[in-house]
C-alpha positions in Angstrom: -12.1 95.9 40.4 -12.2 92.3 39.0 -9.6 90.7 39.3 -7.8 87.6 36.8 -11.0 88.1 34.4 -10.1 86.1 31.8 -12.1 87.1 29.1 -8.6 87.9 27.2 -5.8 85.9 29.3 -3.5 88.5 28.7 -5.8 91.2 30.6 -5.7 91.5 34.5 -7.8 94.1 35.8 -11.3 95.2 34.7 -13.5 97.6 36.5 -17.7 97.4 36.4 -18.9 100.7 35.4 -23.0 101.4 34.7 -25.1 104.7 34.2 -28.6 104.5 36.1 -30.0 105.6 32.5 -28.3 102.9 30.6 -29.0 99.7 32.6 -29.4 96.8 32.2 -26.8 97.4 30.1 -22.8 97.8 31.5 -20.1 98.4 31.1 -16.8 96.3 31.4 -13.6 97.6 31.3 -10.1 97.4 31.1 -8.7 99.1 34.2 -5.9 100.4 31.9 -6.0 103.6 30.2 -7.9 103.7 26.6 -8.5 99.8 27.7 -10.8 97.7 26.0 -14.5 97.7 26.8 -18.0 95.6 26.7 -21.5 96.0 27.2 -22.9 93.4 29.1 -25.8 92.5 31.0 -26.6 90.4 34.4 -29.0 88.7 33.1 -31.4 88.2 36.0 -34.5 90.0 35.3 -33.6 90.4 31.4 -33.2 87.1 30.1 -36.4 84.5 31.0 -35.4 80.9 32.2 -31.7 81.6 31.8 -30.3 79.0 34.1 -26.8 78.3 33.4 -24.5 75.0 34.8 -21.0 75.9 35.5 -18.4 73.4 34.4 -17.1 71.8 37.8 -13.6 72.9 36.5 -14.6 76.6 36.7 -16.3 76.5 39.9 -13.1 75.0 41.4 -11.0 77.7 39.5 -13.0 80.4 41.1 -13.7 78.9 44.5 -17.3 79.3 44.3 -19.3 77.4 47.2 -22.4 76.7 47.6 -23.5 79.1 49.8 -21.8 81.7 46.9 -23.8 83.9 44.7 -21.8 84.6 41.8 -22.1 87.3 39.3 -23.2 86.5 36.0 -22.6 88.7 32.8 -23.2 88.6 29.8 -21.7 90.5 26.6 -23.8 92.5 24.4 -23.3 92.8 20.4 -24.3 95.8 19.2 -24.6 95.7 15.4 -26.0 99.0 14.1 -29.0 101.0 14.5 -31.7 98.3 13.9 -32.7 96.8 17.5 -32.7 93.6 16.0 -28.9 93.5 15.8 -28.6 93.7 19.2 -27.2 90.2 20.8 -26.1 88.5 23.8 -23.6 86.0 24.5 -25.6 83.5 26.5 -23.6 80.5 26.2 -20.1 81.9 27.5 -21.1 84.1 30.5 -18.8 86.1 32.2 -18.9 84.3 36.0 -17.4 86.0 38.7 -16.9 85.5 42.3 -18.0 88.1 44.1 -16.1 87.3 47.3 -12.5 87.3 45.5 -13.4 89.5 42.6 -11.9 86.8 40.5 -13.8 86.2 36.9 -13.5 84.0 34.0 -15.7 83.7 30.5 -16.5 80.0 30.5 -18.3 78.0 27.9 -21.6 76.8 30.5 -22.3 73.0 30.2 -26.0 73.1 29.1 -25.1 75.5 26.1 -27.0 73.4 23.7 -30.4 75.2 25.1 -28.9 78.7 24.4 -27.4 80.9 21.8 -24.2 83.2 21.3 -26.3 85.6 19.2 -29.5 85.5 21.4 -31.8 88.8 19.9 -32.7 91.1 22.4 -35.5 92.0 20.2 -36.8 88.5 20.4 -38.0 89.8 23.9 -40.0 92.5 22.2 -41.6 89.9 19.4 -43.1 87.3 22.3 
């Protein structure tokens, strides 16, 4: 469970759910029966140089530490059929504390070097 995830304010609880077959891609969902869902990614290993700064306000609002390792998602677009509609959110990560289960989408401070509609398939053209 994660708890506070404030990716809609009004939305509490959300549960991490992912198939062996399907990663990297995840799910996350609303803990609440036929509760909203997203795909989303960690981006560690999927994304090259993704190195995001979080906004000193957020860190404080999910007392993250140094010595913390936070959990990092992104959410996935999925546009159709062709692989090129595929995106990912990188400049408002889903950051979560992994100690308190606490989460919160937050705009990162060095979004100027990312997109909101990065192409997966840009991955497969380089």
């Amino acid at each position: 469970y994660l708890k506070g995830c404030s990716v809609f304010q009004s939305l509490k609880k959300w549960k991490l759910f992912f198939n062996k077959e399907e990663l990297p891609f995840m799910w996350l969902r609303e803990s609440e029966p036929d509760g909203m869902a997203f795909v989303v990614i960690e981006p560690g290993g999927v994304i090259p140089d993704y190195i995001i700064e979080i906004p000193d306000n957020d860190v404080e609002v999910l007392k993250i530490t140094a010595e913390d390792s936070p959990l990092i998602l992104n959410i996935v677009t999925i546009g159709g059929d062709d692989p090129g509609s595929i995106t990912v959110n990188l400049v408002g990560p889903i950051i979560i504390n992994r100690a308190t289960g606490s989460g919160k989408q937050v705009i990162i401070s060095n979004h100027e070097k990312y997109s909101a509609k990065f192409r997966l398939s840009d991955l497969l053209d380089s």
